[in-house]
C-alpha positions as CSV (number, residue, x, y, z in Angstrom):
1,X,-33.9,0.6,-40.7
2,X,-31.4,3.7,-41.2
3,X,-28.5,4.3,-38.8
4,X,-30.5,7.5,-37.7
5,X,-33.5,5.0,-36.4
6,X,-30.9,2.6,-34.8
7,X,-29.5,5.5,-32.8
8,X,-32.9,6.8,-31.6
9,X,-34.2,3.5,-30.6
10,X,-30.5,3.0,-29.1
11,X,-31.7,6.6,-27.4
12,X,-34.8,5.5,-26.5
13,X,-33.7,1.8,-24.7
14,X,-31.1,3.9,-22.6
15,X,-33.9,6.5,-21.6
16,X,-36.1,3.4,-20.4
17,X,-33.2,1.9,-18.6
18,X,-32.2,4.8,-16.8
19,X,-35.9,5.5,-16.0
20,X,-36.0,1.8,-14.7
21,X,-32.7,2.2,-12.5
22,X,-34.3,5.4,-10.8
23,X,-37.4,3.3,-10.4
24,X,-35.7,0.5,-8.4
25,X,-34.0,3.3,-6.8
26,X,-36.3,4.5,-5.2
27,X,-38.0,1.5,-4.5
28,X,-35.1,0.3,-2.9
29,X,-34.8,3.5,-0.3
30,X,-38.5,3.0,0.5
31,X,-38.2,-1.0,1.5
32,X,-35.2,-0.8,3.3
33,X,-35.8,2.6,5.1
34,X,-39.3,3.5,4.8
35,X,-41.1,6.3,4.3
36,X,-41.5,7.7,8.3
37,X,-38.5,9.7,10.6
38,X,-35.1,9.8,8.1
39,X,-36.5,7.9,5.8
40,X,-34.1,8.3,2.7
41,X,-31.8,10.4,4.6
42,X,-30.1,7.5,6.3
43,X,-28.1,6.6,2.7
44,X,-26.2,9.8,3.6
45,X,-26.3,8.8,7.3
46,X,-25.9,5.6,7.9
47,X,-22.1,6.0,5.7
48,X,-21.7,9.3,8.1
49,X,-22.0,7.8,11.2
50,X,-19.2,5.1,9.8
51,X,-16.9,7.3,8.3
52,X,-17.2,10.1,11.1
53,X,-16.8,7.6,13.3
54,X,-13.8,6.1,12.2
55,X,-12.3,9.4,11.7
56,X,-12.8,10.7,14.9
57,X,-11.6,7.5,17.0
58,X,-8.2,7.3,14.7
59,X,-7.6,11.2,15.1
60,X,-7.9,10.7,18.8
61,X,-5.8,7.5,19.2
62,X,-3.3,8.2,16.5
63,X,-0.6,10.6,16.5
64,X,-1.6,14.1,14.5
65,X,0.3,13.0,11.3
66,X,2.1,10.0,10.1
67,X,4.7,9.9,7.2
68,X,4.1,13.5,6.9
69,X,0.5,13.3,6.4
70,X,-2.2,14.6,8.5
71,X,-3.9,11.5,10.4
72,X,-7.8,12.8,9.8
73,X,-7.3,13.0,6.1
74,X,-5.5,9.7,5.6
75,X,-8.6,8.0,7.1
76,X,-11.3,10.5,5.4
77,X,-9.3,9.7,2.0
78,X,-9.3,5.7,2.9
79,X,-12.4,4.7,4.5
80,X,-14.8,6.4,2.5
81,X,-13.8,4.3,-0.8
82,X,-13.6,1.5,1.7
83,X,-17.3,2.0,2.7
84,X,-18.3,2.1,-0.8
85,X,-16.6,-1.3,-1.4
86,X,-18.1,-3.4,1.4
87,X,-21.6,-1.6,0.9
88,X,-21.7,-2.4,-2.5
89,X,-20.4,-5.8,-2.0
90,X,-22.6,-6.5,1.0
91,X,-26.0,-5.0,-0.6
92,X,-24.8,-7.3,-3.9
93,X,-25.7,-10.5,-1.8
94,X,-28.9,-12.6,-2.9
95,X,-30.0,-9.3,-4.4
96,X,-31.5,-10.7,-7.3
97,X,-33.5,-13.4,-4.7
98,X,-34.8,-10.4,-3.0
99,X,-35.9,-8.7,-6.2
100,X,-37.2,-11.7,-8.5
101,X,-40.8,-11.2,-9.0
102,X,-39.5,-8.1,-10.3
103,X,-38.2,-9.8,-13.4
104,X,-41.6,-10.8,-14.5
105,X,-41.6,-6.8,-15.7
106,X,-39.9,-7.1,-19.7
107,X,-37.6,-3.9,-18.9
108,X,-36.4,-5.2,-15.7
109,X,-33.4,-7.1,-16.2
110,X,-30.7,-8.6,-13.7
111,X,-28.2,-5.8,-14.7
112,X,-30.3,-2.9,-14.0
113,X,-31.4,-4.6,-10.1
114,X,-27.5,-5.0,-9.2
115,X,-26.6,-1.3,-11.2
116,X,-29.6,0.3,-9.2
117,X,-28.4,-1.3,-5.8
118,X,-24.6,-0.3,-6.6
119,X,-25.7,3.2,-7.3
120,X,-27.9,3.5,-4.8
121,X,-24.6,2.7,-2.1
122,X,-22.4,4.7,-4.3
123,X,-24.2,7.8,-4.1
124,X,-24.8,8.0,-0.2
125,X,-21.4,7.1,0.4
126,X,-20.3,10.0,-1.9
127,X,-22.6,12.6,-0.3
128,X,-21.8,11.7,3.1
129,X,-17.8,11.5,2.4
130,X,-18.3,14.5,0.9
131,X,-20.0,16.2,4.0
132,X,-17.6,14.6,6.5
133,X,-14.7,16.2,4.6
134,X,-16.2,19.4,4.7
135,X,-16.7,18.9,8.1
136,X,-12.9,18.5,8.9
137,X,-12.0,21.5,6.7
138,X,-14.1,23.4,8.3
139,X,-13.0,22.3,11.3
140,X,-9.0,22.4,10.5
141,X,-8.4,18.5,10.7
142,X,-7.6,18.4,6.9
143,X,-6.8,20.6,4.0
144,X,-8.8,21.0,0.5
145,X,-7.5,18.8,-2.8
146,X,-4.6,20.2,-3.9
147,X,-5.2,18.0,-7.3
148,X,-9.2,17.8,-8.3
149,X,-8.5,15.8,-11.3
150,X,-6.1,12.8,-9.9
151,X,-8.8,12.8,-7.0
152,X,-11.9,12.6,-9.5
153,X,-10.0,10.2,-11.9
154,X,-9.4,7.6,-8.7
155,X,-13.3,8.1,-7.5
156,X,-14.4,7.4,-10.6
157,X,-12.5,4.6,-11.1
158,X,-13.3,3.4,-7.8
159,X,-17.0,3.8,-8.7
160,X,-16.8,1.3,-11.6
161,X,-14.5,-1.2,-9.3
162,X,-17.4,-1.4,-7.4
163,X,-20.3,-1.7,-9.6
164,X,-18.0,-4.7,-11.2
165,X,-17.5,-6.0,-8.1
166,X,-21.4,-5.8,-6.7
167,X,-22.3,-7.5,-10.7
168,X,-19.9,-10.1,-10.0
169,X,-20.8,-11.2,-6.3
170,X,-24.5,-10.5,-6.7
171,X,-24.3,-13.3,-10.1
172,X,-21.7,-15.5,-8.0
173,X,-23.9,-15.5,-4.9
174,X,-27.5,-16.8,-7.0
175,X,-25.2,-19.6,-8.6
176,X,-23.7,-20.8,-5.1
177,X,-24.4,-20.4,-1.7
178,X,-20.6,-21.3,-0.7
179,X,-20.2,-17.6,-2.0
180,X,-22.7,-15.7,0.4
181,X,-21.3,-17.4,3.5
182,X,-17.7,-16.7,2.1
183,X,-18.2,-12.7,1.6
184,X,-18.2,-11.3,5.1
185,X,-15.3,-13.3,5.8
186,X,-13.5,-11.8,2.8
187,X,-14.2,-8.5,3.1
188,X,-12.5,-8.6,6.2
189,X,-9.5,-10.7,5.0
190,X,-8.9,-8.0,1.8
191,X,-9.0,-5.3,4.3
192,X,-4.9,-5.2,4.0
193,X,-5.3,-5.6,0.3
194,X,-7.6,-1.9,0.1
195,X,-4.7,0.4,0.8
196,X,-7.6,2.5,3.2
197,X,-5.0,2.8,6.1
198,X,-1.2,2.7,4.6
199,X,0.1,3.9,1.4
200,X,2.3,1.5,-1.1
201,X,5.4,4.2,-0.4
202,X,5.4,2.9,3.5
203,X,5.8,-0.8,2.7
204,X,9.1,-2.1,1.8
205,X,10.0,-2.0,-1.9
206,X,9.7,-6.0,-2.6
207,X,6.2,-5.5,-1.5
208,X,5.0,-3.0,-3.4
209,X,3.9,-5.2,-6.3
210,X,1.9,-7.5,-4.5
211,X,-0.2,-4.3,-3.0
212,X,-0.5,-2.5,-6.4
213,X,-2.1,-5.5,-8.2
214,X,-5.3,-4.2,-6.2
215,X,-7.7,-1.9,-8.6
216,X,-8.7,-0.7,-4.7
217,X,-5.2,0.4,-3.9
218,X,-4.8,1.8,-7.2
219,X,-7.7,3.9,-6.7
220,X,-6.9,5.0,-3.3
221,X,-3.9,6.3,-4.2
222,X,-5.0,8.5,-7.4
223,X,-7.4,9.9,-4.2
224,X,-4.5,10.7,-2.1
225,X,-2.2,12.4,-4.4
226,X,-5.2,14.6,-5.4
227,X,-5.8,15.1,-1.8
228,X,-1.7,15.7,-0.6
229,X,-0.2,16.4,-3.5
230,X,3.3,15.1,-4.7
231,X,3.6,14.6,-0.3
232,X,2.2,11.8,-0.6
233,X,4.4,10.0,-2.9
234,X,1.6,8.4,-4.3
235,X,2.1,5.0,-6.7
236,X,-0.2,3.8,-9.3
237,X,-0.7,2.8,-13.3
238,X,-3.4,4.5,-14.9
239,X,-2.6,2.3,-17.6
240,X,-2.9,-1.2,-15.4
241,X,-6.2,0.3,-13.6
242,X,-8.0,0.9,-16.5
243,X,-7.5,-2.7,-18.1
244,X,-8.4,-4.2,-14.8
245,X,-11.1,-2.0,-14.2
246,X,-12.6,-2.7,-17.5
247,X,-12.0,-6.4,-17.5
248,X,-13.9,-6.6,-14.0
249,X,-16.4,-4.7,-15.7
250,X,-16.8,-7.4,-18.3
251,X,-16.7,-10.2,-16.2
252,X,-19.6,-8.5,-14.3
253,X,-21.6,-7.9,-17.7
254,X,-21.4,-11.4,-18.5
255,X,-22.5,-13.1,-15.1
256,X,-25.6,-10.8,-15.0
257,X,-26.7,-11.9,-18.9
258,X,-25.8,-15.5,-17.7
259,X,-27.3,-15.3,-13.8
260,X,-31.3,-15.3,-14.5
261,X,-31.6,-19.6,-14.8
262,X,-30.1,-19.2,-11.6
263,X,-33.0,-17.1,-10.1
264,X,-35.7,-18.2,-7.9
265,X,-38.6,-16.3,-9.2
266,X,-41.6,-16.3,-7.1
């Protein structure tokens, strides 16, 4: 075989993969919203009415600005990467239970149920924190990026922190049970570790470290520079968040090829 025939039938395995992923896609939408009222509409909605939510209650019990920064886009800017975290993590649960009999299909693999699930949360909460931002443009409450490509570097490497992250717990949670009970407690418990609702430059200088070993802080605050500019005195290594990122990544790779002896497959 030539190198020419590897990369087609390279070419041809990611075509079928990607074909798969939109398969379970969809499949996914239909089971867990149907096919009647919203239907698939309530990916974007259901992250709307969160993020909205939020935004609204914190613009109306918070003071207009704080550090300089405009309250409305300081949770817009946190909350929506938040979303995407816990909605990965949460949807990563058991999902390979849920989807078993699946796996009696060749192309169906472990990695492409969990990648499929990630994307699936990834994509809704990015369409609706996109419409709730233009929302409060529109409506005054926050002003546009003043740096687009800080602000897409940190959503996209907030994208891959969470596909590593829904890989990881969705393998962790088929080899122990311990792990599913432990993950809605956790969520709640890292919440000070996101960096959603402070910046790094508001804490004290000796604990600055400790916050910045977070990929999810990291991220956050690539998002908030691009949104604020040099105001918000942003801190992060792109150097740091890419290792880590990528080493997350890997972990989650090799859980996934190591997960399926672990699967109940009715």
């Amino acid at each position: 075989m030539t190198i020419w025939d590897k990369i087609k039938k390279l070419q041809t395995d990611f075509r079928i993969q990607f074909q798969v992923i939109y398969a379970l896609m969809m499949r996914e939408i239909h089971t867990r919203y149907g096919r009647e009222n919203l239907g698939f509409l309530w990916v974007i909605g259901e992250p709307i009415l969160f993020c909205a939510g939020v935004a609204v209650l914190w613009t109306a019990i918070r003071p207009s600005h704080e550090h300089g920064l405009p309250m409305t886009a300081i949770v817009i800017t946190g909350y929506v990467p938040l979303t995407m975290w816990r909605h990965c993590l949460g949807h990563s649960v058991k999902a390979f239970e849920a989807n078993g009999s699946l796996l009696f299909h060749r192309q169906v693999t472990p990695t492409s149920i969990i990648v499929a699930r990630a994307c699936l949360e990834i994509i809704g909460t990015m369409m609706a924190g996109l419409v709730v931002a233009c929302g409060a443009v529109f409506l005054g409450f926050m002003k546009p990026p003043q740096y687009y490509g800080i602000l897409y570097l940190g959503l996209g490497f907030h994208m891959l922190f969470c596909m590593a992250m829904a890989m990881i717990f969705a393998s962790l949670s088929e080899m122990s049970d311990l792990v599913e009970k432990a993950v809605n407690i956790s969520t709640y418990l890292f919440l000070p570790f996101t960096g959603a609702f402070s910046m790094v430059n508001w804490l004290p200088a000796k604990y600055r470290w400790y916050m910045m070993i977070s990929p999810s802080v990291e991220n956050i605050e690539m998002i908030r520079e691009g949104e604020f500019g040099l105001n918000a005195h942003a801190h992060y290594d792109i150097f740091y968040n890419f290792w880590i990122t990528l080493l997350l990544l890997i972990i989650g790779l090799y859980l996934t090829q190591r997960v399926r002896r672990y699967i109940l497959v009715q």
